[in-house]
Chimera marker file (.cmm) of the C-alpha trace (Angstrom):
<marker_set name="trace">
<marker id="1" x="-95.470" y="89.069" z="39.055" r="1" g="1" b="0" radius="0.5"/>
<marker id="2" x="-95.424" y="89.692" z="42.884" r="1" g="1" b="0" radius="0.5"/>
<marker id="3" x="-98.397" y="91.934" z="42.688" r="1" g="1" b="0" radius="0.5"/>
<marker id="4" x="-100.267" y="88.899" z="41.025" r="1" g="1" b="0" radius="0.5"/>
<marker id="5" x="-99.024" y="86.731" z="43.858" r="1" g="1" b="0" radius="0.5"/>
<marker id="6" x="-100.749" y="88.289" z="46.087" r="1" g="1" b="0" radius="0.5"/>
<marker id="7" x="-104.113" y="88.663" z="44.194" r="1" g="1" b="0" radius="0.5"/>
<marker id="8" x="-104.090" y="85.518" z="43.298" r="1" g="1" b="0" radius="0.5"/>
<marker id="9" x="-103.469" y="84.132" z="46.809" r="1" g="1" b="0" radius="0.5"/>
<marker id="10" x="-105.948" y="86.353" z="48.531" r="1" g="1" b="0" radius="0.5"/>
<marker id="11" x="-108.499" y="84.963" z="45.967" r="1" g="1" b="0" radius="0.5"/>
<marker id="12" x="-107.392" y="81.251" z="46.717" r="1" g="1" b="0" radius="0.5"/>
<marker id="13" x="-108.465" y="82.024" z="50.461" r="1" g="1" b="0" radius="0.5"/>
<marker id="14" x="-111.853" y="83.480" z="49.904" r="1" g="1" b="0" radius="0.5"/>
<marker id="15" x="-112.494" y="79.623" z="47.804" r="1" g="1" b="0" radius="0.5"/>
<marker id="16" x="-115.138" y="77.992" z="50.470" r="1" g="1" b="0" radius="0.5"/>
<marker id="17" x="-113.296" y="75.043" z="52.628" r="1" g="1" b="0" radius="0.5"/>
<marker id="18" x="-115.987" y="72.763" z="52.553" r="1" g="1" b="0" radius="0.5"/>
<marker id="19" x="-115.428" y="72.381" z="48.596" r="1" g="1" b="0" radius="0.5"/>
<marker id="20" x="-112.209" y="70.996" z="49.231" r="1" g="1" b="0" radius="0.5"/>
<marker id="21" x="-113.914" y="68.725" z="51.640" r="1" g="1" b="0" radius="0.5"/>
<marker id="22" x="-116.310" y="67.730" z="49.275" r="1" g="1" b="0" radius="0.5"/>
<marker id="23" x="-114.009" y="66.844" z="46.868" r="1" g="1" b="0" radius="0.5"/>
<marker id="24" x="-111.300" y="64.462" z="49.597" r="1" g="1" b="0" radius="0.5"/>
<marker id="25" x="-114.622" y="62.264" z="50.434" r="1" g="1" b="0" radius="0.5"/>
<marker id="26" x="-115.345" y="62.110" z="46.793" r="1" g="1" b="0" radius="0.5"/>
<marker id="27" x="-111.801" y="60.677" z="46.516" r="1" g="1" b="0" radius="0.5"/>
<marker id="28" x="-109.594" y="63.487" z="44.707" r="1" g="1" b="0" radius="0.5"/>
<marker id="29" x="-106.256" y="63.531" z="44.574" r="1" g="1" b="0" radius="0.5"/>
<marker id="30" x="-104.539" y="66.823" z="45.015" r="1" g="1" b="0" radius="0.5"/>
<marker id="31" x="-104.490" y="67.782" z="41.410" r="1" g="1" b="0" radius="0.5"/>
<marker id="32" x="-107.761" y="67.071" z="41.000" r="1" g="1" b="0" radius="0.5"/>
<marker id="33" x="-108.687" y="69.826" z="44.129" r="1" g="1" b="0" radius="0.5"/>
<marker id="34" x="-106.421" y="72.068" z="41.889" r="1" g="1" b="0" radius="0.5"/>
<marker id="35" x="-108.264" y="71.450" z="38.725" r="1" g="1" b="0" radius="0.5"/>
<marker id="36" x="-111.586" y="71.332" z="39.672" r="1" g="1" b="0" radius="0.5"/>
<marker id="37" x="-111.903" y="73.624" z="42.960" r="1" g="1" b="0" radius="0.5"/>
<marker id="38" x="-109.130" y="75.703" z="43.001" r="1" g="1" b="0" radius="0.5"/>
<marker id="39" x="-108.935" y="76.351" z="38.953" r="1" g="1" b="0" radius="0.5"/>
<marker id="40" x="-113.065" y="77.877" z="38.507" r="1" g="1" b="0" radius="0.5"/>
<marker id="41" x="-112.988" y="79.508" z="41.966" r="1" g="1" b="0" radius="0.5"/>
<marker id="42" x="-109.709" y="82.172" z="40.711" r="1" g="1" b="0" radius="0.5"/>
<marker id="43" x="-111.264" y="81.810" z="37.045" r="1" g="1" b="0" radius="0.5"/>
<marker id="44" x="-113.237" y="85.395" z="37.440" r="1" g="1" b="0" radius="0.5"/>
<marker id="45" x="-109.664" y="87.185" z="39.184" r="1" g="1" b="0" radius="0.5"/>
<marker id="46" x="-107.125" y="85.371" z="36.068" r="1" g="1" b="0" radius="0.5"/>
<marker id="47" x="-109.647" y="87.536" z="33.606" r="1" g="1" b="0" radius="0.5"/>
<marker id="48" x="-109.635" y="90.929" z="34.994" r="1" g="1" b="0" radius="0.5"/>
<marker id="49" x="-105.644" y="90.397" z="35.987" r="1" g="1" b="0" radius="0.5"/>
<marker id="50" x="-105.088" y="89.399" z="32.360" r="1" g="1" b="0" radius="0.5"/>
<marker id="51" x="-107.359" y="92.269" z="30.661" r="1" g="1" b="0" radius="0.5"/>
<marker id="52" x="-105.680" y="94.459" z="33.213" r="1" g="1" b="0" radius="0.5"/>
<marker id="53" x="-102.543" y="93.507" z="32.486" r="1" g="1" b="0" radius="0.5"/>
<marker id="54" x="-102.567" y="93.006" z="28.332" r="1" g="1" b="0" radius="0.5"/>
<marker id="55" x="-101.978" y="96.752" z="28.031" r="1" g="1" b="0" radius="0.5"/>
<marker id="56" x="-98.805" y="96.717" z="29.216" r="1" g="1" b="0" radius="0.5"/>
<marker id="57" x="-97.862" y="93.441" z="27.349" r="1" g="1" b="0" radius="0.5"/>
<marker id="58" x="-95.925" y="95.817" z="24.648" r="1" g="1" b="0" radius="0.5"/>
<marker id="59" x="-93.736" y="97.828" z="27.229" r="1" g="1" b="0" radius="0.5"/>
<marker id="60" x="-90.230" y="96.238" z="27.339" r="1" g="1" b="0" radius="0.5"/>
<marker id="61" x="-88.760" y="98.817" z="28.888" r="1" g="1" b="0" radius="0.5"/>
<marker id="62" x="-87.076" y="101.851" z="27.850" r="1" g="1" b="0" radius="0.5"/>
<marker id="63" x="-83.758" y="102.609" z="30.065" r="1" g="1" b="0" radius="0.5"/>
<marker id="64" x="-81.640" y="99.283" z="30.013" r="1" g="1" b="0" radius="0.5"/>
<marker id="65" x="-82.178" y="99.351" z="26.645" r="1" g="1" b="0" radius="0.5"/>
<marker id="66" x="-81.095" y="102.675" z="26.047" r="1" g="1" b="0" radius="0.5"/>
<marker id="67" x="-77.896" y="102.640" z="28.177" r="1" g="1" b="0" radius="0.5"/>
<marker id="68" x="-76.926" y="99.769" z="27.392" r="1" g="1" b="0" radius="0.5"/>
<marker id="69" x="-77.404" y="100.285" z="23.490" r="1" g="1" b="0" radius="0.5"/>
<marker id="70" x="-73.494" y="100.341" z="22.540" r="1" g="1" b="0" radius="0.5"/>
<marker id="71" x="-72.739" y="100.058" z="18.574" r="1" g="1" b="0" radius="0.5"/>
<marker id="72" x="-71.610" y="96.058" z="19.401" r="1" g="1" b="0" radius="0.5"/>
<marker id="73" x="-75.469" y="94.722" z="20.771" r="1" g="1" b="0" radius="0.5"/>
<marker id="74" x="-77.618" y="97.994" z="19.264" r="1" g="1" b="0" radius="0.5"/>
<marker id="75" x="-78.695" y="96.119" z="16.453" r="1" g="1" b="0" radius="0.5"/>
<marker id="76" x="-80.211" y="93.424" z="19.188" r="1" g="1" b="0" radius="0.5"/>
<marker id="77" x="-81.523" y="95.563" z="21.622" r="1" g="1" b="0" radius="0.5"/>
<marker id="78" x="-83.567" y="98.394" z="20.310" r="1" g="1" b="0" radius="0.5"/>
<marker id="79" x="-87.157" y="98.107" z="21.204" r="1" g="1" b="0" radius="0.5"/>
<marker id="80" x="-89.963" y="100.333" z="20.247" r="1" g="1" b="0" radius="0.5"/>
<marker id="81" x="-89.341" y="103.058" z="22.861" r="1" g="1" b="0" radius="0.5"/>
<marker id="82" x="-85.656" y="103.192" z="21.576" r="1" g="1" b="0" radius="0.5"/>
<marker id="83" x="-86.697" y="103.317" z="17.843" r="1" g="1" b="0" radius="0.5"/>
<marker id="84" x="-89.076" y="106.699" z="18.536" r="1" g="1" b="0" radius="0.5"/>
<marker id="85" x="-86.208" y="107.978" z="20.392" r="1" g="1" b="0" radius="0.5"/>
<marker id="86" x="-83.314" y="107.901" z="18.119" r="1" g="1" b="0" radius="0.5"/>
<marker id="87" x="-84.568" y="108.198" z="14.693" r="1" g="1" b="0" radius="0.5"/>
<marker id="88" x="-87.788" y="109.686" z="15.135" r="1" g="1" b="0" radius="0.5"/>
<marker id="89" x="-87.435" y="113.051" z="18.152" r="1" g="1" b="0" radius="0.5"/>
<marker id="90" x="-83.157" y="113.045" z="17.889" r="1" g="1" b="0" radius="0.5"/>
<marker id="91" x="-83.293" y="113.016" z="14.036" r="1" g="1" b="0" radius="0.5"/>
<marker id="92" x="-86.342" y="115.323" z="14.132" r="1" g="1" b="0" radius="0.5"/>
<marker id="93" x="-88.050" y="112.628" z="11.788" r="1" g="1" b="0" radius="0.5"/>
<marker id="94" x="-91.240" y="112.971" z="13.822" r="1" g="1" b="0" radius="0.5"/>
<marker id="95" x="-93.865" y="111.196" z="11.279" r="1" g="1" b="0" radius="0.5"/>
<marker id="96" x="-91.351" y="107.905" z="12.070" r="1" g="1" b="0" radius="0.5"/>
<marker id="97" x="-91.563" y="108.453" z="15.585" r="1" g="1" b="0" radius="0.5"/>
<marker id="98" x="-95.473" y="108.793" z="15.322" r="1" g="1" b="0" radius="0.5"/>
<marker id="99" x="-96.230" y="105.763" z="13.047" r="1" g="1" b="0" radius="0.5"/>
<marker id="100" x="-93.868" y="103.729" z="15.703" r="1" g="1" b="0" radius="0.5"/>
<marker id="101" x="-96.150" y="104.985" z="18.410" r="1" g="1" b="0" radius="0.5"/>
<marker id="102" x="-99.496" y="103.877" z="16.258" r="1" g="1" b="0" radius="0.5"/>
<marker id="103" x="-97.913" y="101.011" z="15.764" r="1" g="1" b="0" radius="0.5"/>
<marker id="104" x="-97.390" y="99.786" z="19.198" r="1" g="1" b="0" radius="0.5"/>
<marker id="105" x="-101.224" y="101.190" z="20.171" r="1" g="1" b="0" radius="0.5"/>
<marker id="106" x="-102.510" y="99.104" z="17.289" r="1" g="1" b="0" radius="0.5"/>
<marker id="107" x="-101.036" y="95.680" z="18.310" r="1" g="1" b="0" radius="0.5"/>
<marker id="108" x="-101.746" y="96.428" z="22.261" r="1" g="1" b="0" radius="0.5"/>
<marker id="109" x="-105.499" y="97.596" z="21.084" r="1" g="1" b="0" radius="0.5"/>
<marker id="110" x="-105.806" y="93.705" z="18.970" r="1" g="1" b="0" radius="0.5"/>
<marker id="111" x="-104.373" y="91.881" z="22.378" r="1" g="1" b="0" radius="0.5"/>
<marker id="112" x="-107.145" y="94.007" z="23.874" r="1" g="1" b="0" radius="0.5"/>
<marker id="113" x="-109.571" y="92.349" z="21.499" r="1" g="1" b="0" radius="0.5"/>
<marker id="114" x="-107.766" y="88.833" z="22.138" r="1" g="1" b="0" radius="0.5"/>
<marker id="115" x="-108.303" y="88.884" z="25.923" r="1" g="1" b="0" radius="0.5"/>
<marker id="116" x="-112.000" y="90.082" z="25.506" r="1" g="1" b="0" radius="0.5"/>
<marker id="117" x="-112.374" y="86.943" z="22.909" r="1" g="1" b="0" radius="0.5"/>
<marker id="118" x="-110.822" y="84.613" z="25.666" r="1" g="1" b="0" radius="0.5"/>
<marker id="119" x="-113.165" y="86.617" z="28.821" r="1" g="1" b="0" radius="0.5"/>
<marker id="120" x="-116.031" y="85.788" z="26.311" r="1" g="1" b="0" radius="0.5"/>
<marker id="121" x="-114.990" y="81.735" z="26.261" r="1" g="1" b="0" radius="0.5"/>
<marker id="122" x="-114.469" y="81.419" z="29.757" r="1" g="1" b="0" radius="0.5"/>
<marker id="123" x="-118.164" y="83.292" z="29.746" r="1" g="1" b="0" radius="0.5"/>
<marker id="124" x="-116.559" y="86.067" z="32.269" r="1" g="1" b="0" radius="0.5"/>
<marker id="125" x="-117.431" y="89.796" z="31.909" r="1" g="1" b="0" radius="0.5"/>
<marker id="126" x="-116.145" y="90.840" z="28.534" r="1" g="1" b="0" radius="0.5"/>
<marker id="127" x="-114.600" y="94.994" z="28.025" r="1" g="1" b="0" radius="0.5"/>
<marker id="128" x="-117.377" y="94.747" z="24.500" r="1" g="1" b="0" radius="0.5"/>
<link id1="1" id2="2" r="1" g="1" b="0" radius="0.2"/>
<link id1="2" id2="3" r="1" g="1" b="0" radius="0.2"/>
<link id1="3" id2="4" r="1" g="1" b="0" radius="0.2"/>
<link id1="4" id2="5" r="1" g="1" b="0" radius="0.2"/>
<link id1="5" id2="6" r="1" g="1" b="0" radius="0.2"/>
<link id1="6" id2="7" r="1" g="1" b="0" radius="0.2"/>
<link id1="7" id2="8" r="1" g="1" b="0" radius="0.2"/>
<link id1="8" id2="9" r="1" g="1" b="0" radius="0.2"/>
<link id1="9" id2="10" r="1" g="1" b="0" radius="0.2"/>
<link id1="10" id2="11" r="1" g="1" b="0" radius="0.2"/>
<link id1="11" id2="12" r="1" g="1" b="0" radius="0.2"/>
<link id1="12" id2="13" r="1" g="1" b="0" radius="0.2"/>
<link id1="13" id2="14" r="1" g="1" b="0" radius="0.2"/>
<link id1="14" id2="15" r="1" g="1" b="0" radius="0.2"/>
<link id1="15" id2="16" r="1" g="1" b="0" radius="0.2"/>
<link id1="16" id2="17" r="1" g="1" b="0" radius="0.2"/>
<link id1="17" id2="18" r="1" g="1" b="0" radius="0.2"/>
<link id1="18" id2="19" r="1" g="1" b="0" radius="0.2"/>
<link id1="19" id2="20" r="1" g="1" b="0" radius="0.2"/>
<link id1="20" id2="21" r="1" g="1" b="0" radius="0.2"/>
<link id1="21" id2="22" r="1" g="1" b="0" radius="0.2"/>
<link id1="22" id2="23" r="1" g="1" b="0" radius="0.2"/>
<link id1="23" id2="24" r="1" g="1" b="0" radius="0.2"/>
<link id1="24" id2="25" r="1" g="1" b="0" radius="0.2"/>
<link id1="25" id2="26" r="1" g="1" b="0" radius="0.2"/>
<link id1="26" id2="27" r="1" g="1" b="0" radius="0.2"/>
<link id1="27" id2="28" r="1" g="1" b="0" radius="0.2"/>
<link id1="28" id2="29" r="1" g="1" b="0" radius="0.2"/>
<link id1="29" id2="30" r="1" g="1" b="0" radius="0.2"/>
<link id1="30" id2="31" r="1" g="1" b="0" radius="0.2"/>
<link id1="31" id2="32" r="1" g="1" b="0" radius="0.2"/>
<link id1="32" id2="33" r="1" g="1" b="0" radius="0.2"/>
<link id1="33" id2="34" r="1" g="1" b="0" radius="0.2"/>
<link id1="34" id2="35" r="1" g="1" b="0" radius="0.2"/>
<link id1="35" id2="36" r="1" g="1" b="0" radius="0.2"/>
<link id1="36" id2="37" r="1" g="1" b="0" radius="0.2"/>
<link id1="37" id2="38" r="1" g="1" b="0" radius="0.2"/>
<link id1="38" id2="39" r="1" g="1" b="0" radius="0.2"/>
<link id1="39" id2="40" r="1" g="1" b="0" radius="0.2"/>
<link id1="40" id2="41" r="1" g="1" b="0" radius="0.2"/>
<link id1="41" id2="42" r="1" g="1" b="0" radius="0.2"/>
<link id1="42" id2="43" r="1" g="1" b="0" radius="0.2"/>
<link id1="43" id2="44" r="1" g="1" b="0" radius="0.2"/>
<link id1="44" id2="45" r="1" g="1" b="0" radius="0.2"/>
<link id1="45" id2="46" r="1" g="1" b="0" radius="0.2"/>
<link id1="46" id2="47" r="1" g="1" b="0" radius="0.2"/>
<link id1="47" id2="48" r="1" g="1" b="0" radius="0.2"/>
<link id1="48" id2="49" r="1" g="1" b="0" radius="0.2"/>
<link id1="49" id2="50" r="1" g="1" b="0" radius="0.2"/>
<link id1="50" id2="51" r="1" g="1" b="0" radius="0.2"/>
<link id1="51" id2="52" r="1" g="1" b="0" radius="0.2"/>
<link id1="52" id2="53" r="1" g="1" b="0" radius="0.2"/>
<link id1="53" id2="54" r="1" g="1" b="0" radius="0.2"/>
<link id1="54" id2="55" r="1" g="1" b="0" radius="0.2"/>
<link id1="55" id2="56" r="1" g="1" b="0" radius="0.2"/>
<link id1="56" id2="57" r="1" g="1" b="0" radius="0.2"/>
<link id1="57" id2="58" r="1" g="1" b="0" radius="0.2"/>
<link id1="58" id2="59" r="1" g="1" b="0" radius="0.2"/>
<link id1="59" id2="60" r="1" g="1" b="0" radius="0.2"/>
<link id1="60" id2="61" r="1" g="1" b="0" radius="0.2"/>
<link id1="61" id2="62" r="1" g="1" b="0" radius="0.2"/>
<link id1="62" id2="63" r="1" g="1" b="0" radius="0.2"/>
<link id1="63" id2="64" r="1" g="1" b="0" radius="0.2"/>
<link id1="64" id2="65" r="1" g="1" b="0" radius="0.2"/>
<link id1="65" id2="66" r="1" g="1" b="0" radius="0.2"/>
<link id1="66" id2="67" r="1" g="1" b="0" radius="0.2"/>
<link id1="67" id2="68" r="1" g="1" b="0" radius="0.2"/>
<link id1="68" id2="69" r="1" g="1" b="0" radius="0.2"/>
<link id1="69" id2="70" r="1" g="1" b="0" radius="0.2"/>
<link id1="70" id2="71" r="1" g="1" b="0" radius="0.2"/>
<link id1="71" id2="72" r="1" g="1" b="0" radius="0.2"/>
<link id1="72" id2="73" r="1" g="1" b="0" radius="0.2"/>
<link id1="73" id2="74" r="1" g="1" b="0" radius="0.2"/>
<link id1="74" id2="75" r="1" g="1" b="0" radius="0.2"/>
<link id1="75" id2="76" r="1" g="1" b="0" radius="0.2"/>
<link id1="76" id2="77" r="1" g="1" b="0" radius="0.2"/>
<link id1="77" id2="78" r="1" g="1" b="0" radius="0.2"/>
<link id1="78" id2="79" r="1" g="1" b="0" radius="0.2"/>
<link id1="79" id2="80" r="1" g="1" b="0" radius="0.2"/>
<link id1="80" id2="81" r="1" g="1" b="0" radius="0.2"/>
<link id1="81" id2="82" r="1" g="1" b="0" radius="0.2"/>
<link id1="82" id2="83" r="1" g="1" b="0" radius="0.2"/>
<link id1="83" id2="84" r="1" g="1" b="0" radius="0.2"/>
<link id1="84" id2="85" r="1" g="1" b="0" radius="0.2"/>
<link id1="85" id2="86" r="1" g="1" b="0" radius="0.2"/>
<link id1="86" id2="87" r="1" g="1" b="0" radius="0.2"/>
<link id1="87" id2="88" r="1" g="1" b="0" radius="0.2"/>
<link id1="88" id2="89" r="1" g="1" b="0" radius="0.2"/>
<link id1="89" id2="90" r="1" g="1" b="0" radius="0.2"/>
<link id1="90" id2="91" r="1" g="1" b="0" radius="0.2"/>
<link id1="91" id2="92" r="1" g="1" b="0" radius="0.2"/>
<link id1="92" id2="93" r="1" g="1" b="0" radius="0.2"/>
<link id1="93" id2="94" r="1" g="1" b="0" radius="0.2"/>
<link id1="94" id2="95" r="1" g="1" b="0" radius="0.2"/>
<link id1="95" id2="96" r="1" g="1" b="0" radius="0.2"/>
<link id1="96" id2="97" r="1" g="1" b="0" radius="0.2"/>
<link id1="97" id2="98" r="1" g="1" b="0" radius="0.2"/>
<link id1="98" id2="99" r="1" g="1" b="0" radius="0.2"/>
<link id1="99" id2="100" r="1" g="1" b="0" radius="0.2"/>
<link id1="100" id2="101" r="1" g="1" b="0" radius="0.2"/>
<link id1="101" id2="102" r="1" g="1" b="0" radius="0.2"/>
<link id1="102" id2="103" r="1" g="1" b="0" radius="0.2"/>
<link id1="103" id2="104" r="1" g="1" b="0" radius="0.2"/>
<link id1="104" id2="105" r="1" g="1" b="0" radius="0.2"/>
<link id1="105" id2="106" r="1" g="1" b="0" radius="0.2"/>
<link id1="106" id2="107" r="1" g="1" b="0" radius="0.2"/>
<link id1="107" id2="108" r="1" g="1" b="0" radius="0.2"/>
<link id1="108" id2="109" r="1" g="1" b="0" radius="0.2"/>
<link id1="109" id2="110" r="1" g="1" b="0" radius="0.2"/>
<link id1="110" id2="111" r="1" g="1" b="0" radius="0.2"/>
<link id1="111" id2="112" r="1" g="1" b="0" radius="0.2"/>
<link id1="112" id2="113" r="1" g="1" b="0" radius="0.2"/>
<link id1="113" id2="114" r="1" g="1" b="0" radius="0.2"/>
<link id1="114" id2="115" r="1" g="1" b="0" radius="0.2"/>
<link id1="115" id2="116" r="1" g="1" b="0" radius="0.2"/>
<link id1="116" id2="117" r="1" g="1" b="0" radius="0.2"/>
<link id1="117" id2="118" r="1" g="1" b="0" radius="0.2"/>
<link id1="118" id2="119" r="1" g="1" b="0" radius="0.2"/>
<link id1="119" id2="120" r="1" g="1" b="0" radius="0.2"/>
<link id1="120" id2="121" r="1" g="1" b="0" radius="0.2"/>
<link id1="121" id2="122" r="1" g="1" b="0" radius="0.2"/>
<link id1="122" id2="123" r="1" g="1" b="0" radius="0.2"/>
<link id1="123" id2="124" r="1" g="1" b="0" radius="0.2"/>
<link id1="124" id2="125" r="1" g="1" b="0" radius="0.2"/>
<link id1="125" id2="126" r="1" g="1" b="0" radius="0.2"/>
<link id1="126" id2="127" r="1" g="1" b="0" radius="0.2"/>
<link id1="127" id2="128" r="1" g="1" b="0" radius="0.2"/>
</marker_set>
């Protein structure tokens, strides 16, 4: 989220001052500015952040999950990761550990096609 921050910021300062200008004589009110100057100028930077980004949407992390699965919150806290870990490469059951793994590509490949539909509605540069 920091990383964003930043990016976000640094494209907030490259928005031309004299738009904001424009838009206090016109008579807008600060949410206005936000809306319609600040809002279409950081459109282009929210699309490639968010198609970067939507790859890693399915990652929930694999340690704290793992150390901290004890018998009493296991049944809670297993993620993917966790699942191809101890019953598919510890059990040796490695067609379960592989169809997890397709699994996760398959719904981070469709939020790949989700974020190209949305690039393609905000008529930004689409990955198709």
């Amino acid at each position: 989220m920091g990383w964003n921050s930043i990016i976000y910021i640094s494209t907030m300062t490259s928005i031309d001052p004299s738009l904001y200008e424009a838009a206090a004589i016109d008579g807008a009110g600060r949410l206005q500015k936000i809306l319609h100057v600040t809002l279409p100028g950081i459109k282009s930077t929210f699309v490639v952040l968010l198609i970067m980004n939507i790859g890693h949407l399915m990652e929930a992390g694999f340690e704290i999950q793992y150390l901290m699965g004890q018998n009493l919150v296991v049944d809670w806290s297993q993620t993917i990761d966790v699942f191809v870990m101890k019953y598919g490469i510890s059990k040796q059951q490695y067609s379960v550990a592989v169809a997890a793994g397709m699994f996760k590509s398959v719904v981070s490949i469709l939020l790949l096609f989700l974020a190209n539909f949305i690039a393609r509605k905000l008529d930004e540069d689409t990955l198709i």
